[in-house]
C-alpha positions in Angstrom: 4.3 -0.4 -42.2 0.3 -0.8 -43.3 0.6 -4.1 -41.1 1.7 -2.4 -38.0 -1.5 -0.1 -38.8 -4.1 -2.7 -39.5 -3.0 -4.8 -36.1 -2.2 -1.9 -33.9 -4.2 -3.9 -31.4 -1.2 -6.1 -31.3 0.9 -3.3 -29.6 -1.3 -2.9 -27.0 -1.7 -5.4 -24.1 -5.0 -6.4 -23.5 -7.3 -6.7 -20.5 -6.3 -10.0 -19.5 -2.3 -9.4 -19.9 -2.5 -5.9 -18.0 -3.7 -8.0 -15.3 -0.8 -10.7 -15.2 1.4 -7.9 -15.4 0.3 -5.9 -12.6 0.6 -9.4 -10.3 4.2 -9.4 -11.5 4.3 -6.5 -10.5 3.0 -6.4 -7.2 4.8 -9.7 -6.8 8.5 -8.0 -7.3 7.0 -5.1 -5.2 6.5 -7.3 -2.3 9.8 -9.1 -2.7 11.6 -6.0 -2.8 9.4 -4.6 0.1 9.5 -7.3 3.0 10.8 -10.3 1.0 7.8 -12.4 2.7 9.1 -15.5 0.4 11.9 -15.9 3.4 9.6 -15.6 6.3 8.1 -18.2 8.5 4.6 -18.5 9.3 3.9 -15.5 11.6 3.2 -11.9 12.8 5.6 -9.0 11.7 5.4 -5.3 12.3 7.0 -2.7 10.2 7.4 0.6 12.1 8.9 3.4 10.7 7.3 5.9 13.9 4.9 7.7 11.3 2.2 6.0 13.4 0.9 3.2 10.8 2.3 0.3 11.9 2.4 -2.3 9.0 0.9 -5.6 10.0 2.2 -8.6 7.7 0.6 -12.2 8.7 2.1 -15.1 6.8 -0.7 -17.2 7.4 0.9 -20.1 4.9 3.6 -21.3 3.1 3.4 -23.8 0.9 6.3 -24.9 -1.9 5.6 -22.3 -4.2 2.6 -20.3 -2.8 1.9 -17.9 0.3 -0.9 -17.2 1.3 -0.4 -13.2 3.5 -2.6 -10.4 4.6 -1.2 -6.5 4.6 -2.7 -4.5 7.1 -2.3 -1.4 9.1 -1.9 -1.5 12.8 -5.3 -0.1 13.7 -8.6 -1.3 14.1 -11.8 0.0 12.0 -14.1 1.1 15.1 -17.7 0.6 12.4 -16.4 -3.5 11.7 -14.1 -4.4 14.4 -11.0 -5.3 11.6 -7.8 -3.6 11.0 -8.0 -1.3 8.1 -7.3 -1.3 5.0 -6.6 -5.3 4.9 -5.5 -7.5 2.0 -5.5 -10.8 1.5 -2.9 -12.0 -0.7 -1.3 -15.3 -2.5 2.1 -15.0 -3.9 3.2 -17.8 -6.0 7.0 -17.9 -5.9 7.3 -20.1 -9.1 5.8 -18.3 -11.4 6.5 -14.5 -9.7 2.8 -13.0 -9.6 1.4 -11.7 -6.8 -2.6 -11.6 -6.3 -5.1 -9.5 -4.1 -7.4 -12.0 -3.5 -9.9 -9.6 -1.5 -9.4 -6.3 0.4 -12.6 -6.4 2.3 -11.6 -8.3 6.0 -13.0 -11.5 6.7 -15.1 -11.2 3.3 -14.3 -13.8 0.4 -14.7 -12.4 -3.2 -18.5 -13.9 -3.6 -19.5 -12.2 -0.6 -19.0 -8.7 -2.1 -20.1 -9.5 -5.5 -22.7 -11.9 -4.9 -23.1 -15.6 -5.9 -22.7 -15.8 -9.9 -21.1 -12.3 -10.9 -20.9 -11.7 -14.6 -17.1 -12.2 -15.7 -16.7 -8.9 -16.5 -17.5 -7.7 -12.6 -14.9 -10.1 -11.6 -12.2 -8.9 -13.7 -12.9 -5.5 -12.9 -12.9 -5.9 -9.5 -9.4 -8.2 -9.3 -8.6 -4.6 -11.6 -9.3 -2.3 -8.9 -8.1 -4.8 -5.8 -4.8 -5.2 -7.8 -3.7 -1.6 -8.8 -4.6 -0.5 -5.2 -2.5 -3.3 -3.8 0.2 -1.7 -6.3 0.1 1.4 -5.0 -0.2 0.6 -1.5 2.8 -1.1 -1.8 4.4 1.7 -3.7 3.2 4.1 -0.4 4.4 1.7 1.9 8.2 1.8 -0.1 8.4 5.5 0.0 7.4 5.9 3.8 10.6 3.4 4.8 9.1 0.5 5.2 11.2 -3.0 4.3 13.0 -5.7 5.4 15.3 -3.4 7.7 12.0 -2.5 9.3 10.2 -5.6 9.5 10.1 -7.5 12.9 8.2 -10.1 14.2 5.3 -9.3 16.8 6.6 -9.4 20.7 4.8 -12.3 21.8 4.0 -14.4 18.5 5.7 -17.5 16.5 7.7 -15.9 13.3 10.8 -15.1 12.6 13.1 -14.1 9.6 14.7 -16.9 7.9 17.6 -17.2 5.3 
């Protein structure tokens, strides 16, 4: 028992392994949302006539990585980008799911600045990945999926098996 005590640390995940589990979870959230894994490059929509249209771009698939953006169907009037936007890679090998930036058209060292301590890094990939969690969570419990999922009149993408 006095060893359980003395590493109690051990029970606890750290930092780092919160992190990896909250892209396993956001990948599994995804999957279980609009199963992008079986798309083709494309626009799809997701309306569920609670005016937010979902906007999901595969931009790329690759072997065992996408590379997506999540977005609503309305345009930020102050930038000229729809709003709120993620850009995300999900690597279908090893089931993780990352937000690699939420700011449109901004990479991660244009909001943090060249050379960010480590720390800033992983505290922002923090923040980027639990709201992509509960986006996604908000996103399930308004309707959206698979059913709802459609590609964009007009564009290359469709659903594949």
């Amino acid at each position: 028992m006095s060893a359980v005590l003395d590493n109690r640390h051990s029970l606890l995940p750290g930092r780092f392994e919160f992190l990896m589990g909250l892209y396993a979870e956001n990948y599994h959230r995804l999957v279980r949302l609009f199963a992008p894994q079986t798309l083709e490059a494309g626009d799809y929509v997701s309306d569920v006539s609670d005016g937010l249209p979902v906007h999901l771009v595969v931009q790329e698939c690759h072997p065992y990585t996408l590379e997506l953006e999540l977005t609503y169907g309305f345009v930020d009037a102050q930038t000229g980008h729809r709003s709120p936007s993620a850009q995300l890679r999900m690597y279908t090998d090893a089931h993780v799911a990352e937000a690699m930036h939420c700011h449109p058209g901004r990479h991660l060292w244009q909001v943090l600045g060249p050379f960010p301590p480590a720390h800033t890094v992983f505290q922002h990939r923090l923040q980027m990945n639990g709201f992509l969690s509960r986006w996604l969570e908000y996103l399930a419990g308004q309707g959206h999926s698979v059913a709802t999922l459609a590609p964009m009149p007009g564009r290359e993408g469709q659903k594949t098996s």
